[in-house]
Backbone bond lengths (Angstrom), bond angles and torsions (degrees), N, CA, C in turn:
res aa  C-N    CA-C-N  psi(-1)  N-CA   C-N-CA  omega(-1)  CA-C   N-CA-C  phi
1 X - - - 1.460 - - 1.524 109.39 -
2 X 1.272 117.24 131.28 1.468 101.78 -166.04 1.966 103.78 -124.14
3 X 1.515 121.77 122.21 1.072 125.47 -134.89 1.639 79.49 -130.53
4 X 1.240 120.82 173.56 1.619 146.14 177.15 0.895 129.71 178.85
5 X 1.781 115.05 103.80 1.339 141.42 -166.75 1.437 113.97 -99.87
6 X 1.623 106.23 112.27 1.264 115.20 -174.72 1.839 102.50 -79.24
7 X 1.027 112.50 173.66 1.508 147.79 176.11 1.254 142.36 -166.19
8 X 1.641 131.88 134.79 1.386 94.66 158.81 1.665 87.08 137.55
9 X 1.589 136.50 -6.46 1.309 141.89 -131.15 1.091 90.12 -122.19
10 X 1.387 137.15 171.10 1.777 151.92 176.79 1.537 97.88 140.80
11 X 1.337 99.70 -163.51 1.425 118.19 -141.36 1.765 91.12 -117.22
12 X 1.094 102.66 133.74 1.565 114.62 -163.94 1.506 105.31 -145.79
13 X 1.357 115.62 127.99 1.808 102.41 169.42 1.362 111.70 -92.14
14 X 1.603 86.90 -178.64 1.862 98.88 -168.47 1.223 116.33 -69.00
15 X 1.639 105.75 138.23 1.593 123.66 -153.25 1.556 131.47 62.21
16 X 1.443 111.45 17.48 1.422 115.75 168.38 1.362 100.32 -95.59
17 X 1.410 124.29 -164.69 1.470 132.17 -135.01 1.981 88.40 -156.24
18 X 1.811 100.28 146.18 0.927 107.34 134.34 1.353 117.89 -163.17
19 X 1.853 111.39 -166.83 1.262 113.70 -163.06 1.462 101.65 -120.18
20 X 1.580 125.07 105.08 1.424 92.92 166.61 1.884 106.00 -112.99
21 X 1.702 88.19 167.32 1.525 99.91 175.93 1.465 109.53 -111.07
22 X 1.583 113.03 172.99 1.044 130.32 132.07 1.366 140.14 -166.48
23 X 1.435 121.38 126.94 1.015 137.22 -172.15 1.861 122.96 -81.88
24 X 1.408 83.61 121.39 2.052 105.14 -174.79 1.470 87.83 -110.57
25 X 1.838 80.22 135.62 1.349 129.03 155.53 1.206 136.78 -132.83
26 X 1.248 123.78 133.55 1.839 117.26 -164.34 0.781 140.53 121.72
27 X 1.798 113.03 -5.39 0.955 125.71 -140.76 1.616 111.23 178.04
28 X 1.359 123.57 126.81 1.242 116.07 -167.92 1.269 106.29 -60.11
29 X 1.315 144.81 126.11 1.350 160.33 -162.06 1.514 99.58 -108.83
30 X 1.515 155.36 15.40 0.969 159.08 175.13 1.754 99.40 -104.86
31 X 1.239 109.70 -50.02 1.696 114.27 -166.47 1.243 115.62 -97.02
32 X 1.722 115.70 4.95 1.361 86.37 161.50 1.355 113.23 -132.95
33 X 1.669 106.79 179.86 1.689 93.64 -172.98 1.947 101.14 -92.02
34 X 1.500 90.18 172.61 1.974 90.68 -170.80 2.004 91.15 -128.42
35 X 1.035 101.71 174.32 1.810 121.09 -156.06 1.656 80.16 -146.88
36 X 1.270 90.17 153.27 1.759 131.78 156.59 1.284 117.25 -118.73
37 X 1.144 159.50 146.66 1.420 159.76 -142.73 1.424 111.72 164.35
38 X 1.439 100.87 127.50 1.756 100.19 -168.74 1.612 101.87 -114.96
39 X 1.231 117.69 172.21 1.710 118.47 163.70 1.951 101.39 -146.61
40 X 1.102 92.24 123.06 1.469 91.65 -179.68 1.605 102.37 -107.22
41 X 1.416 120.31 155.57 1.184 125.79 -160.08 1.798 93.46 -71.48
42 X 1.684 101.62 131.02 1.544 124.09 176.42 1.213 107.13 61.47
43 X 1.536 122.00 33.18 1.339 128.89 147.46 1.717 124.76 -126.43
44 X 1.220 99.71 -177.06 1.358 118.69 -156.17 1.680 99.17 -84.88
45 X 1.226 116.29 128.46 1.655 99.31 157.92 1.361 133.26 -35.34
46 X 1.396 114.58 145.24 1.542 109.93 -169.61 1.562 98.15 -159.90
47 X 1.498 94.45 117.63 1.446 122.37 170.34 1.466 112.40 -48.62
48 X 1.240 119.36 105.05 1.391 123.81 -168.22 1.958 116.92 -89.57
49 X 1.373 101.27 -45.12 2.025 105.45 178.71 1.683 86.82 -153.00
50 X 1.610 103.72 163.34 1.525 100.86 167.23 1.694 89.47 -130.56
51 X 1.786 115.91 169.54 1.652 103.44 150.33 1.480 87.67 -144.41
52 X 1.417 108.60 167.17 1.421 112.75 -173.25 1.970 82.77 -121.05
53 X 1.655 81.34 -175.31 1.201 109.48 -174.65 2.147 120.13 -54.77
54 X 1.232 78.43 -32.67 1.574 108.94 -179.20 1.437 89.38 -86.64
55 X 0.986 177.10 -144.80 1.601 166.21 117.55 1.526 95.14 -103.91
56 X 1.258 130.73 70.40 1.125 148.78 158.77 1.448 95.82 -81.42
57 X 1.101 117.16 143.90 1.802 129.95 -157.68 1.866 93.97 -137.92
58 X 1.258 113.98 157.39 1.402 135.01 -179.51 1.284 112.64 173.54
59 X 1.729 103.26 131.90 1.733 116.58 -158.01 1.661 105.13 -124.35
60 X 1.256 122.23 145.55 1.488 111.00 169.04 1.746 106.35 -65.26
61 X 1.240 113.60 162.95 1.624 116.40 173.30 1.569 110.07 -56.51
62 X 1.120 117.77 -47.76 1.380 126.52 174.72 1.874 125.80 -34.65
63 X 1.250 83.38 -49.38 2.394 95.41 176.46 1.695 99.85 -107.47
64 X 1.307 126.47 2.50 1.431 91.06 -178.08 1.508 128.05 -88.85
65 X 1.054 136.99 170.18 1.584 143.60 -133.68 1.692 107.22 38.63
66 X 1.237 117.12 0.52 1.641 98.43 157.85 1.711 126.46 -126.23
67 X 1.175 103.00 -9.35 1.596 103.24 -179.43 1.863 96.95 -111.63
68 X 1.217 102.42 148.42 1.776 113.13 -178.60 1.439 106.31 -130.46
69 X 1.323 131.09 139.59 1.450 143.20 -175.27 1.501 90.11 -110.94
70 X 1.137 118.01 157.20 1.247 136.94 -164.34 1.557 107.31 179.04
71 X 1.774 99.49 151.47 1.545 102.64 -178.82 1.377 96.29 -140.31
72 X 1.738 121.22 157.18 1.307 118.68 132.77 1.671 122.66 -147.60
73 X 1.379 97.69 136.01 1.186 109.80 -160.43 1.275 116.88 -59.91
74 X 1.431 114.65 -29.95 1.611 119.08 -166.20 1.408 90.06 -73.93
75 X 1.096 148.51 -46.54 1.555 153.13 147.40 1.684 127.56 -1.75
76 X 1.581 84.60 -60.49 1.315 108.93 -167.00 1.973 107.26 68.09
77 X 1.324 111.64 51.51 1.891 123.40 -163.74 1.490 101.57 -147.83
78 X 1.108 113.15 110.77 1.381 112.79 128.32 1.268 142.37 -92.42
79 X 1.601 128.23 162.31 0.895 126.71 -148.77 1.279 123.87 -139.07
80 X 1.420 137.57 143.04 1.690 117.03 169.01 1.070 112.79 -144.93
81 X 1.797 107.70 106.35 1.157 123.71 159.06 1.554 114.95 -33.93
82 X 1.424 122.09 128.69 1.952 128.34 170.42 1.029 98.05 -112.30
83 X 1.329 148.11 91.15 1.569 127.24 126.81 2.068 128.42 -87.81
84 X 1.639 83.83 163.97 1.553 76.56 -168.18 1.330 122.20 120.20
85 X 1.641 97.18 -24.53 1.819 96.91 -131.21 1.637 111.86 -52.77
86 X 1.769 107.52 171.62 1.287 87.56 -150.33 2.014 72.56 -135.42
87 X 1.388 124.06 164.95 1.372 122.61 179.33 1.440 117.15 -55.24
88 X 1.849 121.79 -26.07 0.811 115.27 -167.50 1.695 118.23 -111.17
89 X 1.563 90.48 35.41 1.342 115.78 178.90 1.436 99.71 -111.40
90 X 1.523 129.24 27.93 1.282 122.13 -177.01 1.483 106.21 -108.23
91 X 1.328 111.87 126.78 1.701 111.89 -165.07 1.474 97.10 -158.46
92 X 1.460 109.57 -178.38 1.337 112.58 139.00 1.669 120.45 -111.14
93 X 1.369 95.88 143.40 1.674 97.44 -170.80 1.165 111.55 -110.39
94 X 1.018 118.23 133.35 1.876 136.81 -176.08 2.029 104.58 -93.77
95 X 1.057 80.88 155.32 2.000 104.07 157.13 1.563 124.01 -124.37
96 X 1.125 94.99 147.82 1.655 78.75 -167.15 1.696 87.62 -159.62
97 X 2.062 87.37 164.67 1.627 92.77 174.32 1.549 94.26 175.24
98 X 1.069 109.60 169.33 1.662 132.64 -149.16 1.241 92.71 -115.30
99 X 1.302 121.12 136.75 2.134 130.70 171.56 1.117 95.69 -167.84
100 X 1.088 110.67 101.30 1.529 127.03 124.51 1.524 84.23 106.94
101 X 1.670 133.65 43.78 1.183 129.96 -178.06 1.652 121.36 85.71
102 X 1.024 107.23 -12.72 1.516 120.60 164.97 1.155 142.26 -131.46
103 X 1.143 117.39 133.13 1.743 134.99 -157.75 1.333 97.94 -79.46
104 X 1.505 105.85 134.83 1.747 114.01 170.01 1.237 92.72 -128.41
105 X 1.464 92.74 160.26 1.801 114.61 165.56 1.379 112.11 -142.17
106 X 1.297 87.60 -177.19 1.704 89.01 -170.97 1.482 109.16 -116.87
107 X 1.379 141.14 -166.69 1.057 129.68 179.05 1.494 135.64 -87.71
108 X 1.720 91.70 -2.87 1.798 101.12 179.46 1.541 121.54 103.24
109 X 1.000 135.71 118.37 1.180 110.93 137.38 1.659 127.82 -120.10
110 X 1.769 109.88 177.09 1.618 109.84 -173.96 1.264 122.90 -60.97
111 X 1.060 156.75 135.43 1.356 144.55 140.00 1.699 115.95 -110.22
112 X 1.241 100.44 108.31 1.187 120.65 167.28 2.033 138.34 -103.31
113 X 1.062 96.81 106.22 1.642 112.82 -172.18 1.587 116.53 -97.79
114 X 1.083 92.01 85.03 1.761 100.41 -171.55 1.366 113.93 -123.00
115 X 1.410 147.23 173.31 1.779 148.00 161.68 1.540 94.89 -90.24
């Protein structure tokens, strides 16, 4: 069963930083690629960073030069560096990834960017 537990989320003001994780299980965590994905209240999901297997990286226009995707395998975690953050970076952010034809996620956590 392959599961992914986010971490790492709270309430941060504008231009502070954070770190979130998440940890895969279930699933060889070397071969596949992992997603970040946010939902902000009365919006649409939104693909936040991707990395592939190759750690080829890709950011929405919105976080890039401030948010970083990152992996490590011995872990089995990816990760996303937040700096910058900005109010309308307040969502909840998912992990996610594809095995064996099907998409998992994890349960989310808050990130909140407020004064």
């Amino acid at each position: 069963q392959v599961q992914l537990v986010e971490s790492g989320g709270g309430l941060v003001q504008p231009g502070g930083s954070l770190r979130l994780s998440c940890v895969v299980s279930g699933t060889i965590f070397s071969i596949v690629n992992m997603g970040w994905y946010r939902q902000a209240p009365g919006k649409q999901l939104e693909l936040v960073a991707t990395i592939t297997t190759l750690y080829n990286t890709n950011y929405t226009d919105s976080v890039k030069g401030r948010f970083t995707i990152s992996r490590d395998n011995a872990k089995n975690t990816v990760f996303l560096q937040m700096n910058s953050l900005k109010p309308e970076d307040t969502a909840v952010y998912y992990c996610n990834t594809t095995w064996k034809a099907v998409r998992y996620w994890g349960q989310g956590t808050q990130v909140t960017v407020s004064s």
